[in-house]
N, C-alpha and C positions, 0 to 999 in steps of 0.2 A: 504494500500500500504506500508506504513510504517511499519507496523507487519510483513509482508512478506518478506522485505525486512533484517529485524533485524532476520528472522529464517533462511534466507539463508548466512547470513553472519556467524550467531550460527555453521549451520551447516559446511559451509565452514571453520568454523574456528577447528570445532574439528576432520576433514575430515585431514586437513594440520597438525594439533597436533598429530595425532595417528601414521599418514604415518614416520613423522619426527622420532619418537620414534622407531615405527618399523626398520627404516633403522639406526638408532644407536646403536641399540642393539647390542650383541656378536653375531655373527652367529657360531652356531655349527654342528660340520659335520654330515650327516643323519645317520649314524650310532649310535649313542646315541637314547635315549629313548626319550627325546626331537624331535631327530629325526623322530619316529614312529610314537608320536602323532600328528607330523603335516601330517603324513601316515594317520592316519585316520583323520582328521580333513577334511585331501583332497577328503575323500573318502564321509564323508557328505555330502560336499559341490558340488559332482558331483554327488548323489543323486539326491540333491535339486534342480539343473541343468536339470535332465533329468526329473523331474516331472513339472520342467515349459515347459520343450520344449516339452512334451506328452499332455501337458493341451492347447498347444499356438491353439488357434483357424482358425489361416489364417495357410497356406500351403510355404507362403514364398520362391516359384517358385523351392520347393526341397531342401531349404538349411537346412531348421528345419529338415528334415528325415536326413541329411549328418551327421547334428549337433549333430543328435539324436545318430545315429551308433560312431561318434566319441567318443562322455562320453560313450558310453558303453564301448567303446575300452579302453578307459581308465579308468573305474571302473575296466577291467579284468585285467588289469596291475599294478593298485594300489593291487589287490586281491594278483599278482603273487610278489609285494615285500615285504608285510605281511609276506607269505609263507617264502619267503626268510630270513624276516630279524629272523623268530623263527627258521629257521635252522640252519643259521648262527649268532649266536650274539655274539654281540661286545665284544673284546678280551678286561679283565681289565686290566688296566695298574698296572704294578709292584710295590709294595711300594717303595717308596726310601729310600735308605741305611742311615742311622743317623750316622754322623760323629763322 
């Protein structure tokens, strides 16, 4: 009980350490290449999404198939700002003048 106890408290505690990090960070705008990669980061991650909800054994009264057509909908839009952002990419900024 006590081992159980001390692994959800572990876990809890680097669940609250990562989060806190995350939201201190600089946030930069998705036009950067920082930007893209969290593009395809997103696009893993709604792989991974639709192989669980292809795998999910109970039927879940229709909402796993809703679930299912959603990430799709949403792998073909993350696909459609790939496209976009090698069409478009980010304008570099200008050197600055030396006094």
């Amino acid at each position: 009980m006590l081992k159980r106890s001390v692994i959800v408290a572990a876990v809890l505690g680097l669940v609250l350490g990562l989060s806190t990090l995350a939201f201190t960070q600089e946030r930069r705008p998705p036009t950067t290449r920082a930007g893209l990669h969290q593009i395809h980061a997103a696009a893993k991650a709604l792989e991974q999404a639709k192989r669980h909800l292809e795998r999910a054994e109970h039927k879940f009264g229709g909402h796993r198939v809703k679930a299912l057509d959603l990430v799709k909908q949403a792998e073909e839009e993350v696909k459609q700002a790939v496209e976009y952002a090698k069409a478009n990419p980010p304008a570099t900024p200008a050197p600055a003048a030396k006094p």
